[in-house]
C-alpha positions in Angstrom: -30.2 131.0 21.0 -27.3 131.6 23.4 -25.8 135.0 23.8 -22.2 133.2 22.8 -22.6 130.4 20.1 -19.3 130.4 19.2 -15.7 131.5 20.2 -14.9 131.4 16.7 -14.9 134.8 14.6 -14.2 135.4 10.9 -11.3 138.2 11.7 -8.9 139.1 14.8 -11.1 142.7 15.1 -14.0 140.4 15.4 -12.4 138.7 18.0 -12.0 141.6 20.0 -15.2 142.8 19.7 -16.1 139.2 21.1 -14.0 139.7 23.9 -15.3 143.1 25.0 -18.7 141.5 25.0 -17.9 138.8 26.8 -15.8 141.3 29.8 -19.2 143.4 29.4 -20.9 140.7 30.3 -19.1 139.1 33.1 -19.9 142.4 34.6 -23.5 142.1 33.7 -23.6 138.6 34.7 -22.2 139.2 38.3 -24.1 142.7 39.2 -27.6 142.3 37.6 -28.8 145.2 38.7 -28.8 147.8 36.0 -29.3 150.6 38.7 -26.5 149.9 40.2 -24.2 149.3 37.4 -25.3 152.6 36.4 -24.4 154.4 39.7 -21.4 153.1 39.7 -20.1 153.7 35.9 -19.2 157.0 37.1 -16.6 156.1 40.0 -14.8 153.9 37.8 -15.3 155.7 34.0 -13.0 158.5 35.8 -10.4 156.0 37.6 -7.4 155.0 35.4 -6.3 152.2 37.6 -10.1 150.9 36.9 -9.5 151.6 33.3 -6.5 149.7 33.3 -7.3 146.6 35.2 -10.7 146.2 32.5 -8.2 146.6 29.6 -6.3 143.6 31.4 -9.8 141.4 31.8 -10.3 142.3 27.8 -6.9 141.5 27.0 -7.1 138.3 28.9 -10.5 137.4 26.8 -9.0 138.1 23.9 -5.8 135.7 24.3 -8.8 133.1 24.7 -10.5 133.9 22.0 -7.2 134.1 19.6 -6.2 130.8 21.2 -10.2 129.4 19.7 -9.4 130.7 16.4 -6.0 129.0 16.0 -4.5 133.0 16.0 -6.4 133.0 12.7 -3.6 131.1 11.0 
């Protein structure tokens, strides 16, 4: 089974929670290396412009995911 069946989600905190997974895994899908995720958590965990610009990737995921579910209309 895929790691993403569906954009579709029951409530709009679900689709959130979908779109932080699928940020989270962007990340995981373009550094594979757990190591070096790892080292570098801390030089961005303590960087608010980094902070900032992964709320805008979330935000952006979400907007896709709201747009999937008809804004749950």
């Amino acid at each position: 089974m895929s790691w993403l069946p569906s954009l579709q989600t029951e409530t709009p905190e679900a689709g959130f929670e979908l779109a932080i997974k699928l940020s989270r895994m962007a990340v995981k899908i373009t550094q594979p290396d757990d190591d070096a995720r790892n080292r570098m958590r801390s030089d961005y965990s303590n960087n608010a412009d980094s902070l900032t610009m992964a709320s805008g990737v979330v935000a952006a995921n979400f907007q896709t995911v709201a747009q999937a579910n008809n804004f749950w209309r």
